[in-house]
C-alpha positions as CSV (number, residue, x, y, z in Angstrom):
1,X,-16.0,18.4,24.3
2,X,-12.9,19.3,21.9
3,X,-14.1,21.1,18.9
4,X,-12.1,20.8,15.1
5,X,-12.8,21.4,11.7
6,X,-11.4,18.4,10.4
7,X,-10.7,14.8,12.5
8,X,-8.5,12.6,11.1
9,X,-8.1,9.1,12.0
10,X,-5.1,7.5,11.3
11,X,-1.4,9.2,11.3
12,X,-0.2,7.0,8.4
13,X,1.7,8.7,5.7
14,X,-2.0,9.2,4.3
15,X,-3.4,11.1,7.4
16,X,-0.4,13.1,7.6
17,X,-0.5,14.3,3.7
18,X,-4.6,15.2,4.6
19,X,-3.3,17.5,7.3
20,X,-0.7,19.2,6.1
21,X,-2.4,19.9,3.0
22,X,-5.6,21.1,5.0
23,X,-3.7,22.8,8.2
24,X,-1.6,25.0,5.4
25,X,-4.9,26.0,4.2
26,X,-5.9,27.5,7.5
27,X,-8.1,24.4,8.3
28,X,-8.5,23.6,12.2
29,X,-6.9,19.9,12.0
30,X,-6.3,16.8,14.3
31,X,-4.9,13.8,13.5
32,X,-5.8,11.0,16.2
33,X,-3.3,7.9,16.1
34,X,-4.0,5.0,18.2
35,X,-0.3,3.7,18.7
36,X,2.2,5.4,20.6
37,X,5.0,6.3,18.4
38,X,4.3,7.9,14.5
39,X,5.5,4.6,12.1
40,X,5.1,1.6,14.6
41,X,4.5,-1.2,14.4
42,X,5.9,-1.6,10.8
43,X,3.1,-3.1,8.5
44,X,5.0,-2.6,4.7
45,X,7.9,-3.8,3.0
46,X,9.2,-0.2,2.2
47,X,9.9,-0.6,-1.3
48,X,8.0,2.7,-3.4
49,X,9.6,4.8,-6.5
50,X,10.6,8.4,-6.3
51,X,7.2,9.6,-7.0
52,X,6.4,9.1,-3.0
53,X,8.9,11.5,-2.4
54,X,8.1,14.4,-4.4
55,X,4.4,14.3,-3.6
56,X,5.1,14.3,0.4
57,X,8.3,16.9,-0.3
58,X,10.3,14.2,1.8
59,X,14.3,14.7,1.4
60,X,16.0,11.1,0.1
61,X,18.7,12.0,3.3
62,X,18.2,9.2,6.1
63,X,15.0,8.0,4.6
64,X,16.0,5.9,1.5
65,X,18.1,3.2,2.5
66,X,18.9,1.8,-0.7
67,X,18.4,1.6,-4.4
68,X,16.7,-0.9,-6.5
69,X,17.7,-1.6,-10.0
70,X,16.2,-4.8,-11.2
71,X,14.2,-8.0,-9.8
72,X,15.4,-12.0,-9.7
73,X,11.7,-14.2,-10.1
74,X,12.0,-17.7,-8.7
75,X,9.8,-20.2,-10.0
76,X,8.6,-22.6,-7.9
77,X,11.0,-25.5,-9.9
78,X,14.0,-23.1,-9.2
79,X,14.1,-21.4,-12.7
80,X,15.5,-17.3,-12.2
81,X,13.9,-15.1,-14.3
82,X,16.2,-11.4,-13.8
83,X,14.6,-8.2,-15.3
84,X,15.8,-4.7,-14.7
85,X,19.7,-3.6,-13.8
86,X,19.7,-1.0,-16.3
87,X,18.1,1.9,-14.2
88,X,16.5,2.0,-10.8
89,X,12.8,1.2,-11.0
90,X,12.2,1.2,-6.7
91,X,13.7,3.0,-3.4
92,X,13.5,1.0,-0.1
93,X,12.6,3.1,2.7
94,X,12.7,3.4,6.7
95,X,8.9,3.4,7.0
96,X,9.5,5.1,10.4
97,X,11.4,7.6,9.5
98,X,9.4,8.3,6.0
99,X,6.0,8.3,8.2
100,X,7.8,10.9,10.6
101,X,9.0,13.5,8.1
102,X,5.3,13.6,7.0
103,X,3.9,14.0,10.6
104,X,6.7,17.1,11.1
105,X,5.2,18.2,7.7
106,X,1.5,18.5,9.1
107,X,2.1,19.8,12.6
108,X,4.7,22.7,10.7
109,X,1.7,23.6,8.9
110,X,-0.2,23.9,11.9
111,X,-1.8,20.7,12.4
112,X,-2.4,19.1,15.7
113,X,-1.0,15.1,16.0
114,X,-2.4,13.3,19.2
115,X,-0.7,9.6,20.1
116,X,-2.4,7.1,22.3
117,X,-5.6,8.6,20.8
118,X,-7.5,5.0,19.6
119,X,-11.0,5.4,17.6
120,X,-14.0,3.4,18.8
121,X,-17.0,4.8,17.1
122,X,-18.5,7.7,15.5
123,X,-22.3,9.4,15.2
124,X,-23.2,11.2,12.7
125,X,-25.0,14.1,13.4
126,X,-26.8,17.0,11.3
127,X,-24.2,19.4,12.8
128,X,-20.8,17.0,11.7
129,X,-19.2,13.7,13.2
130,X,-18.9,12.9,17.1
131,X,-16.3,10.7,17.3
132,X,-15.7,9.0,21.0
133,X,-12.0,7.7,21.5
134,X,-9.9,6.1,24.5
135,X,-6.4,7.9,25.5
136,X,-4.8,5.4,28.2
137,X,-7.7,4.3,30.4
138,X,-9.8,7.3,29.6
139,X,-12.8,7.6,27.3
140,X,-13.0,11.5,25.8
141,X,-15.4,12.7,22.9
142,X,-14.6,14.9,20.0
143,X,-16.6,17.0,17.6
144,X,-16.2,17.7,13.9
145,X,-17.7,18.9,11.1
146,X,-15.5,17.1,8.5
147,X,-14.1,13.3,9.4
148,X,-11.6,11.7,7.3
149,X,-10.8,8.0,8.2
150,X,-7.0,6.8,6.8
151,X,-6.8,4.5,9.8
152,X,-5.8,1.3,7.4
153,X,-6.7,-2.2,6.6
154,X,-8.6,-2.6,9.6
155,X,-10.9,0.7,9.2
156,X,-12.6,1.5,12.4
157,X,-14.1,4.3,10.5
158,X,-15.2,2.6,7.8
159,X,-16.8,-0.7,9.7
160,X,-18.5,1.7,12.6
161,X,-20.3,4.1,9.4
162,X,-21.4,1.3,7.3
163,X,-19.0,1.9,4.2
164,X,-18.5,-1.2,1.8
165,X,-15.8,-3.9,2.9
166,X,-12.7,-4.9,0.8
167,X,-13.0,-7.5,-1.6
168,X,-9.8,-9.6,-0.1
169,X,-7.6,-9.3,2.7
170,X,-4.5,-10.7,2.7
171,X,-2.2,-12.0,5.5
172,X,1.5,-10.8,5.6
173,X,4.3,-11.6,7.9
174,X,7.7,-9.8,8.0
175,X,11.1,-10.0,9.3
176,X,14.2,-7.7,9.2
177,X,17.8,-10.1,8.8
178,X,21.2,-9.1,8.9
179,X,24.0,-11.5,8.1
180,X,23.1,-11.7,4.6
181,X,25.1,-11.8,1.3
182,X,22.7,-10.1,-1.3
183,X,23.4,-8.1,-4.3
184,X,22.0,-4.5,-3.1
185,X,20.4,-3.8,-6.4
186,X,17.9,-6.7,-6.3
187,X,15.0,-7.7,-5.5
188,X,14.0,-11.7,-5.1
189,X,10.8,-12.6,-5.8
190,X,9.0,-15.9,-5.1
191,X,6.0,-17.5,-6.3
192,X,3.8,-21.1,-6.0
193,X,2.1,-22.9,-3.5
194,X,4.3,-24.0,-1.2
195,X,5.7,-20.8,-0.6
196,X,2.9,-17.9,-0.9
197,X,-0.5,-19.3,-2.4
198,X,-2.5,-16.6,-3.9
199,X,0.2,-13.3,-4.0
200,X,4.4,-14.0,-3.4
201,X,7.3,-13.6,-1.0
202,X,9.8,-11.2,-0.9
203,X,13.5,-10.8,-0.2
204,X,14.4,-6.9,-0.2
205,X,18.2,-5.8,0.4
206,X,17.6,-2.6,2.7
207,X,21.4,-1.9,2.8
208,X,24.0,-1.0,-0.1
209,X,26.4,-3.8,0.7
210,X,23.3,-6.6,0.9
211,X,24.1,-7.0,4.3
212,X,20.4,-6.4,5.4
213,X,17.2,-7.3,4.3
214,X,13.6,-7.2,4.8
215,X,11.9,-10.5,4.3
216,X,8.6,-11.8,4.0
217,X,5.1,-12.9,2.5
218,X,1.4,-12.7,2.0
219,X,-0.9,-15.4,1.3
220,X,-4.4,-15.5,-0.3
221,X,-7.6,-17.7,0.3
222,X,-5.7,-20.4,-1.0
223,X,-3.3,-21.5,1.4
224,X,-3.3,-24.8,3.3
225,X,-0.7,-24.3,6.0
226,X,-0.2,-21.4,8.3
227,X,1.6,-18.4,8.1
228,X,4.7,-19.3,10.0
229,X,5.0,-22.5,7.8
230,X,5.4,-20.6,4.6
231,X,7.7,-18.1,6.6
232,X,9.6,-20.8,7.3
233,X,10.1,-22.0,3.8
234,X,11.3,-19.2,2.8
235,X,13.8,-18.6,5.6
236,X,15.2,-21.8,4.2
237,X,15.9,-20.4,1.0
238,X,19.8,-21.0,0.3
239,X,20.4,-17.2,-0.5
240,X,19.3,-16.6,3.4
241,X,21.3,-19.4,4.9
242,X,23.0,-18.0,7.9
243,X,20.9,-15.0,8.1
244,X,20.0,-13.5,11.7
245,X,16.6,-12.3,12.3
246,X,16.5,-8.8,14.4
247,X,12.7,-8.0,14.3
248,X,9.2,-9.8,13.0
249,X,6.2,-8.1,11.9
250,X,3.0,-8.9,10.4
251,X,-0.1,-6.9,8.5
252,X,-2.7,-7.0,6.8
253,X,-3.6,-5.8,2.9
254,X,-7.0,-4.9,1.7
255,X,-7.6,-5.4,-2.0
256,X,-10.4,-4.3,-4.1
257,X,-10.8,-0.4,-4.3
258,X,-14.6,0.2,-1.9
259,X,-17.3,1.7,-4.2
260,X,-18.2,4.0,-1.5
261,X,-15.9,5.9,-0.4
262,X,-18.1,9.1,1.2
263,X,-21.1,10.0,3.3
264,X,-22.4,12.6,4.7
265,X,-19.7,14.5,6.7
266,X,-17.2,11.7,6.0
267,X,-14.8,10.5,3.7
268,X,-12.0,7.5,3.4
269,X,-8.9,7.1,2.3
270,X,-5.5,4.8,1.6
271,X,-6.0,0.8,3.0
272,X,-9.4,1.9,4.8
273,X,-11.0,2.4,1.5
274,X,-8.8,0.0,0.2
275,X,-6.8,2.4,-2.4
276,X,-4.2,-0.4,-3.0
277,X,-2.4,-2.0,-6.2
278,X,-3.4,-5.6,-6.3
279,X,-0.3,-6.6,-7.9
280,X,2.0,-5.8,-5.1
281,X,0.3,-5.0,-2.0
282,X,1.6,-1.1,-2.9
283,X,-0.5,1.2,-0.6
284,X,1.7,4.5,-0.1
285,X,1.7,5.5,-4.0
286,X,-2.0,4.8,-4.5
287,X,-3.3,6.2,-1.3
288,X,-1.0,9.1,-1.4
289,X,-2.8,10.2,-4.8
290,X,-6.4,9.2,-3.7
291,X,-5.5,11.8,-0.5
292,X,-4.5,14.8,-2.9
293,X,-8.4,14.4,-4.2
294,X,-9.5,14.3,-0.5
295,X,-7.8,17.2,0.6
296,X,-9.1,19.2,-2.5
297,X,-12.6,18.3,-2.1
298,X,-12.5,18.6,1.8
299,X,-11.1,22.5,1.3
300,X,-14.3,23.0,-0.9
301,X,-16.6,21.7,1.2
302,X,-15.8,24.4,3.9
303,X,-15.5,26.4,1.2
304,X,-19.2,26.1,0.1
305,X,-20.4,24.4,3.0
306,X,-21.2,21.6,1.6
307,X,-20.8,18.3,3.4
308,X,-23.6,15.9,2.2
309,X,-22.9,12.6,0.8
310,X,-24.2,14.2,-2.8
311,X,-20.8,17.0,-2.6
312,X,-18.3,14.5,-0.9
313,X,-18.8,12.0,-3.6
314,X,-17.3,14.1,-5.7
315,X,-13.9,13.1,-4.2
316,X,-14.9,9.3,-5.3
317,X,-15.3,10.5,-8.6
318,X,-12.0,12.1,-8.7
319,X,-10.0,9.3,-7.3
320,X,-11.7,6.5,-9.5
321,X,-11.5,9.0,-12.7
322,X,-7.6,9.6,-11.7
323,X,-6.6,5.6,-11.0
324,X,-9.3,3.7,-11.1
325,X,-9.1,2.0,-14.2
326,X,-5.0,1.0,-12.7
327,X,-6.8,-0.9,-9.4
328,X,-9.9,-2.4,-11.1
329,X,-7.0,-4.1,-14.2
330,X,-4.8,-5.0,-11.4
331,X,-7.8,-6.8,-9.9
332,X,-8.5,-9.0,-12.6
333,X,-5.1,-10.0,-13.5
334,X,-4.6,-10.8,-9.6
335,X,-7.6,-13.1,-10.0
336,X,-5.6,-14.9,-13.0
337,X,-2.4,-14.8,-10.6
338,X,-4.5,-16.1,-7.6
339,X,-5.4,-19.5,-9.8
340,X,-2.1,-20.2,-11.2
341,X,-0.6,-23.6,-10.3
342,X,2.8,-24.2,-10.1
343,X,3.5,-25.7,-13.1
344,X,1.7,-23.0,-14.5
345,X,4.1,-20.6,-12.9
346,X,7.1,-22.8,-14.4
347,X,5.5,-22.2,-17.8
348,X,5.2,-19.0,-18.1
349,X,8.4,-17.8,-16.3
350,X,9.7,-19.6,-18.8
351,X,7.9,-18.2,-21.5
352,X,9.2,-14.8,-20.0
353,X,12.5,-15.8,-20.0
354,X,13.7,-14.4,-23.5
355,X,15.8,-11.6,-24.5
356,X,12.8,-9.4,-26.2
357,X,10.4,-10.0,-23.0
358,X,13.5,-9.2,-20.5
359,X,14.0,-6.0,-22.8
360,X,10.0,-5.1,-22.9
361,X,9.6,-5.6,-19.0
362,X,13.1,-3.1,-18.5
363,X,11.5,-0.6,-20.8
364,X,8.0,-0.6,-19.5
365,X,7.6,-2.2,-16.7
366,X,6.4,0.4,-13.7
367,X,5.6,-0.9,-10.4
368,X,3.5,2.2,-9.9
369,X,1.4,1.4,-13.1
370,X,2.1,-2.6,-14.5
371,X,-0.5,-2.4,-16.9
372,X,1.3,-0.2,-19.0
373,X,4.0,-3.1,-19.9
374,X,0.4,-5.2,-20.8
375,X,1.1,-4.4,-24.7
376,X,4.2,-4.2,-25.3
377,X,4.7,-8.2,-23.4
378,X,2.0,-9.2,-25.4
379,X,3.8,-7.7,-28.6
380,X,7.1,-9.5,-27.8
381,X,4.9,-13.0,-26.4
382,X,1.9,-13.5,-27.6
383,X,1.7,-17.0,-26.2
384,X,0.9,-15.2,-23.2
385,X,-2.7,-14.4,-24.4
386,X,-4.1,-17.7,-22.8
387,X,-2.6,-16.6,-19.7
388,X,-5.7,-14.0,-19.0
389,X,-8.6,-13.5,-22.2
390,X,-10.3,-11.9,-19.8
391,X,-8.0,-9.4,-18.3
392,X,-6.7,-8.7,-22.3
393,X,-10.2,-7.7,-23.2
394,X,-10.8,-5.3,-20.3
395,X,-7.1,-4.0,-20.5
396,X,-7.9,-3.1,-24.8
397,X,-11.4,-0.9,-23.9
């Protein structure tokens, strides 16, 4: 039976950061990815801010494709509501390539990556982790005293150890298009029930001349058609009228941060412990934060040899005390968001759609952090405090 330090499952842009920040360290590391090739299949739209790039020390050369400066919101009667164009606010990325310069990262710092590798289970043991796995036909066991699950929305890790589930998954489905005639420095955004019940769909120019996109949606519990029927209607949106699809994707997003998130010789991290903004579906940022706090508490476990559930929670603490406040406000406005009807949207894009609010939401508004533009909207609208009393209160402790 293989013996490591450290077992990751998962070799995400989240698994990757673990080990590279543990193998530099000297740690004995191996990252155990189920698919075939590092970034496949594509499960993200690709759209983060700079801040990904300097924590993973990944170069902007062949990995940012283009450069967002502001967003277009469609209401469901039609009604555009443009923010931004002043500065850029997001970078879209080639996931696979992104997800590759951090797997070269890890295995430079001496970290072993092994494809094809899927997880099954794990057993705990006084000694560390025994994790069994299947590599083509083949079942194989592995030992370890330390096991870190980033193996995403649909945690192995987590559902095989008994941590907590995810409040709410949502259902996405993608598409890259070519043939399309977009301004390169927006975004489109769309919202209501008959085109993405419960979160939005999204229209994201991966090119500088707008002549490629990434397309697509996620709907809550809320929906009353399939997932191909919403794709559909917004396939037919005018501004993708004659637009070829060249590849279609789906995923999954789990919302509402776990309140476990360590055990005894284990820890989780990025979608599997569902580390993920509510208002956008954003995993990398979030995850790539909560995985600085794991690497730093998994270097002083072996440090002090230490590895009960009482030590690792320490690494929850630091993660929640870091940005958990963000998620758990991003929670409650998403379950305003989630009940909003149509005409409700119509409202209150309207109500948005003023000089002072277009000026606060440039100024403030952070895709990283969106409750920092809270006050300063409310300042320049305060018709919007009906929207969510609830949210408002939490948002001013």
């Amino acid at each position: 039976m293989e013996q490591y330090e450290i077992a990751i499952a998962g070799a995400g842009p989240i698994g990757c950061y673990i080990a590279e920040q543990l193998a530099s360290k000297g740690r004995q590391v191996a990252v155990f990815e189920e698919h075939h090739t590092i970034g496949e299949p594509i499960h993200c739209a690709g759209l983060v801010t700079r801040r990904v790039l300097d924590i993973t020390n990944c170069s902007q050369e062949d990995i940012v494709q283009n450069t967002i400066y502001g967003a277009i919101i469609h209401s469901p009667k039609g009604t555009l509501l443009t923010v931004g164009g002043n500065k850029v606010h997001a970078l879209v990325i080639d996931r696979q390539k992104f997800d590759g310069c951090i797997a070269r990262n890890a295995q430079k710092a001496g970290a072993t990556i092994l494809q094809n590798h899927k997880f099954i289970t794990a057993k705990k043991q006084h000694s560390g982790v025994t994790l069994d796995l299947q590599h083509d036909e083949l079942m194989m066991s592995v030992h370890c005293q330390l096991l870190i699950g980033a193996d995403g929305a649909h945690s192995h890790v987590r559902d095989s150890l008994g941590f907590p589930q995810p409040i709410e998954k949502l259902h996405g489905i993608s598409a890259e298009i070519s043939d399309t005639l977009l301004d390169p420095k927006y975004v489109h955004i769309f919202v209501g029930r008959t085109i993405a019940p419960g979160f939005f769909a999204w229209v994201i120019p991966t090119n500088e001349k707008g002549t490629t996109a990434r397309i697509g949606l996620c709907i809550g519990k809320q929906h009353t058609h399939s997932l191909q029927h919403y794709y559909t209607t917004l396939s037919q949106q005018p501004l993708l009228q004659g637009a070829t699809i060249m590849k279609r994707f789906g995923g999954t997003i789990p919302l509402g941060p776990l309140k476990k998130t360590a055990t005894d010789h284990v820890m989780i991290v990025g979608d599997a412990a569902a580390q993920v903004k509510p208002t956008s579906g954003g995993g990398i940022y979030p995850g790539l934060l909560c995985a600085s706090h794991c690497s730093i508490i998994a270097e002083e476990t072996f440090q002090k040899q230490r590895f009960d559930e009482e030590f690792l929670t320490r690494y929850h603490t630091a993660w929640t005390k870091e940005i958990g406040r963000e998620l758990s406000l991003g929670m409650r406005f998403r379950s305003v968001f989630a009940r909003l009807t149509d005409s409700q949207f119509n409202k209150y894009i309207q109500k948005l759609n003023t000089q002072k609010t277009i000026e606060a939401i440039n100024t403030y508004g952070d895709i990283d952090y969106p409750s920092r533009l809270a006050f300063p909207l409310l300042k320049t609208a305060p018709s919007l405090l009906s929207l969510a009393p609830t949210l408002l209160k939490r948002v001013k402790q």
